[in-house]
BAVO-658131 format. One record per residue (C-alpha): residue number from 1; residue in one letter; x, y, z. Coordinates in steps of 0.02 Angstrom, whole numbers. Layout:
BAVO-658131
<site nr="NUM" rest="a" px="X" py="Y" pz="Z"/>
...
***
This chain:
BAVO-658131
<site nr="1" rest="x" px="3338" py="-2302" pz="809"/>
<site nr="2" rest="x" px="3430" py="-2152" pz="802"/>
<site nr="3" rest="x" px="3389" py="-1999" pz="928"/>
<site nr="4" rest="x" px="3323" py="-1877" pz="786"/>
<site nr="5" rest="x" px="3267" py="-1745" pz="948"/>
<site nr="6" rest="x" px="3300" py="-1563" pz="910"/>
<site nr="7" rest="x" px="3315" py="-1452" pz="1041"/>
<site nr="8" rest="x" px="3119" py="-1405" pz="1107"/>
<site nr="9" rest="x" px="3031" py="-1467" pz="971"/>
<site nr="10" rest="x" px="3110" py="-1371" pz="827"/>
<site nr="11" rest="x" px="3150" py="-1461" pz="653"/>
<site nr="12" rest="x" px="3334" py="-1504" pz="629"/>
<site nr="13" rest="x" px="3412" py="-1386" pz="509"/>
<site nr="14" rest="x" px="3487" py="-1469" pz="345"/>
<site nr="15" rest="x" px="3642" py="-1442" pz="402"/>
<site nr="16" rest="x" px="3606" py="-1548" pz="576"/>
<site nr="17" rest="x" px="3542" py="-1673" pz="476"/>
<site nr="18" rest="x" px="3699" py="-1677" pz="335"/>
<site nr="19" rest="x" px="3803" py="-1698" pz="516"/>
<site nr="20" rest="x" px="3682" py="-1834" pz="594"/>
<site nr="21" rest="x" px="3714" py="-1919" pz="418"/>
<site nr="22" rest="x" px="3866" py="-1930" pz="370"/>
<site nr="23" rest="x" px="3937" py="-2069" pz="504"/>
<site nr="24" rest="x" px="3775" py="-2160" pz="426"/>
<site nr="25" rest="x" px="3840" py="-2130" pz="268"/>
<site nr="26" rest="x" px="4044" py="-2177" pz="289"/>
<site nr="27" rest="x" px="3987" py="-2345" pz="367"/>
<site nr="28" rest="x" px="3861" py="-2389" pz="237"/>
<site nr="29" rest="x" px="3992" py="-2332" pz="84"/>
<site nr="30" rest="x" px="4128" py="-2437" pz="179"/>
<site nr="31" rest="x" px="4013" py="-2586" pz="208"/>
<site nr="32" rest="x" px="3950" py="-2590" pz="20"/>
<site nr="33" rest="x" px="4105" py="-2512" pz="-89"/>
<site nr="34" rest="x" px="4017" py="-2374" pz="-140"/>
<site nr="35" rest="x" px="4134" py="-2246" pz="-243"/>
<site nr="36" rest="x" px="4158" py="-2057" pz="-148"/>
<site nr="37" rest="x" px="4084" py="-2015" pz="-335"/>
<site nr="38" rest="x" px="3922" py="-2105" pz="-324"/>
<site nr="39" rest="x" px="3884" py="-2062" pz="-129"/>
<site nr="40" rest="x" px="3900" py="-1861" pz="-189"/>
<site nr="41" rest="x" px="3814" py="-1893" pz="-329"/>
<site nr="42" rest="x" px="3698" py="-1984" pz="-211"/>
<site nr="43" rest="x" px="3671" py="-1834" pz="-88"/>
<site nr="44" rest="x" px="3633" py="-1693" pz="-212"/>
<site nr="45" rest="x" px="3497" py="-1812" pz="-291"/>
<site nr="46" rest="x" px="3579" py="-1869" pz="-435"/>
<site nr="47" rest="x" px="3511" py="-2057" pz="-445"/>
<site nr="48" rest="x" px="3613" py="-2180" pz="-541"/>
<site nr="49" rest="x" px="3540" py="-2360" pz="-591"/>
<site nr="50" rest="x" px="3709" py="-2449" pz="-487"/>
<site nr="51" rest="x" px="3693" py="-2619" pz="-374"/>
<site nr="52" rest="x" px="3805" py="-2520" pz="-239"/>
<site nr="53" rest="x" px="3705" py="-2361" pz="-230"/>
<site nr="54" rest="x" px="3527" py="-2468" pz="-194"/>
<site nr="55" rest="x" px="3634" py="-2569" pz="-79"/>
<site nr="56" rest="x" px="3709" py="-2392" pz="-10"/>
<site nr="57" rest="x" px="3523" py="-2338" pz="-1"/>
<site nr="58" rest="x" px="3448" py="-2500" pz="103"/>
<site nr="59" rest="x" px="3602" py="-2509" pz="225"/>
<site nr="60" rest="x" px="3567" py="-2313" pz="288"/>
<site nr="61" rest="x" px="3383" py="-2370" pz="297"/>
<site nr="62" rest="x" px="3401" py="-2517" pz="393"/>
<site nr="63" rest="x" px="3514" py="-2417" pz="503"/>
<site nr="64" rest="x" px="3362" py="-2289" pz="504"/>
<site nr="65" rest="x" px="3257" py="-2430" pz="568"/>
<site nr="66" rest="x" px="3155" py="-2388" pz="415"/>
<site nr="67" rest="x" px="3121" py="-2556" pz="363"/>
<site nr="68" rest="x" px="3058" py="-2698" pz="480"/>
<site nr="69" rest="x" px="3122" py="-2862" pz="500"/>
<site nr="70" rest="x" px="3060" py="-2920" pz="343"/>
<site nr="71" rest="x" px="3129" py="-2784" pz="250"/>
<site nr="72" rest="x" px="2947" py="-2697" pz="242"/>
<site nr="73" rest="x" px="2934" py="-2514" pz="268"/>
<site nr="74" rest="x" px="2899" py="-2467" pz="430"/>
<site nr="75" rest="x" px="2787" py="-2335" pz="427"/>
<site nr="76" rest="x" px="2775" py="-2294" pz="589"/>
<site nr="77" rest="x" px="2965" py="-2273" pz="664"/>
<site nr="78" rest="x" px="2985" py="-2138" pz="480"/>
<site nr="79" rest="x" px="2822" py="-2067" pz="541"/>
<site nr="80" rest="x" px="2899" py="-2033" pz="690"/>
<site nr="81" rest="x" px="3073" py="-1992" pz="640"/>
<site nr="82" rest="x" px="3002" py="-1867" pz="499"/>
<site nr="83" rest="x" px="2867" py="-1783" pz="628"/>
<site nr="84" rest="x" px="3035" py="-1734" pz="754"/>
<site nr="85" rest="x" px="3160" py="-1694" pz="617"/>
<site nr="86" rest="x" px="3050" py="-1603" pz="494"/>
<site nr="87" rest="x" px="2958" py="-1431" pz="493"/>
<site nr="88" rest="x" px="2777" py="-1486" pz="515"/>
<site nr="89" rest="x" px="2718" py="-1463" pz="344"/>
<site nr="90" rest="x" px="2872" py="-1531" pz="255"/>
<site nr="91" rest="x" px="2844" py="-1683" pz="362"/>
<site nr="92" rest="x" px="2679" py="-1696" pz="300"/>
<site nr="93" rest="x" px="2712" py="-1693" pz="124"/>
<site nr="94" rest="x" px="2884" py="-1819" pz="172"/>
<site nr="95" rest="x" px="2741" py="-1955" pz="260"/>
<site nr="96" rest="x" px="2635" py="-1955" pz="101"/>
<site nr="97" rest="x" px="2774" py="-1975" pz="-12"/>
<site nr="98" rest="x" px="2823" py="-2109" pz="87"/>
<site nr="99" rest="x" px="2655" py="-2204" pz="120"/>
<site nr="100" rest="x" px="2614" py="-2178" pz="-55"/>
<site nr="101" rest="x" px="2778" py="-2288" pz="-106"/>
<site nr="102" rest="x" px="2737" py="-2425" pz="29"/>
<site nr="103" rest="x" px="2580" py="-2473" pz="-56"/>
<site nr="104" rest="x" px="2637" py="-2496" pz="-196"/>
<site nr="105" rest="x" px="2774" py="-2587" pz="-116"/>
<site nr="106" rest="x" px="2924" py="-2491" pz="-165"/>
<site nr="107" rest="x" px="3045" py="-2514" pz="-59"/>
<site nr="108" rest="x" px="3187" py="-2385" pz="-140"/>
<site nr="109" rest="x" px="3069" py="-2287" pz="-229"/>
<site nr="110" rest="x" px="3022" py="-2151" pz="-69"/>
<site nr="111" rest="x" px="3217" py="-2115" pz="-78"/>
<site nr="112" rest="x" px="3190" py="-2054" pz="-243"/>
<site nr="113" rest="x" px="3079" py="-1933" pz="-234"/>
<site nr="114" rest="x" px="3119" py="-1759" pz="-224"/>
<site nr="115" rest="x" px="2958" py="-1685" pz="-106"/>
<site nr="116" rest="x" px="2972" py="-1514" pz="-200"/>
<site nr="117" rest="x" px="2908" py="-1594" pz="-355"/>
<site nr="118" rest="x" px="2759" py="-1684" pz="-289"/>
***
């Protein structure tokens, strides 16, 4: 799992986490062929129905360590990861959208979701 630990318990800034990403995101665009287009497209939330992007999507969370061995959410390691990265009430609303998804047993459906609109 990646080391998400700000600096005495402050939330990462945007920015910090656009930085933390973005090796994430050059391995998983090389690994899968995703187009520069469709990972931009991709970061400001513009969701396109492609094979590449979902692919795109489940190699960052794997890399996350947000799914299990069986490809299940894990609930517990994003708990965790969006509880040290997160202001405390953004991280709240982030853990609902996300257990929300699980039961229902969406899989891509979390990374989807836009938290200002819930």
């Amino acid at each position: 799992m990646y080391d998400f630990s700000p600096k005495k318990g402050r939330a990462w800034t945007p920015e910090q986490i656009e930085n933390m990403m973005k090796p994430l995101g050059k391995s998983c665009a090389a690994k899968t062929g995703l187009t520069p287009e469709l990972q931009e497209a991709h970061r400001k939330r513009d969701f396109v129905n492609d094979e590449k992007l979902k692919c795109y999507i489940h190699c960052i969370c794997k890399m996350l360590k947000m799914f299990d061995k069986d490809n299940k959410i894990n609930l517990d390691n994003i708990r965790k990861q969006v509880r040290i990265a997160l202001p405390e009430e953004q991280a709240e609303t982030s853990i609902k959208a996300h257990e929300n998804c699980a039961a229902k047993g969406d899989v891509l459906l979390f990374y989807l979701l836009d938290e200002r609109n819930l």
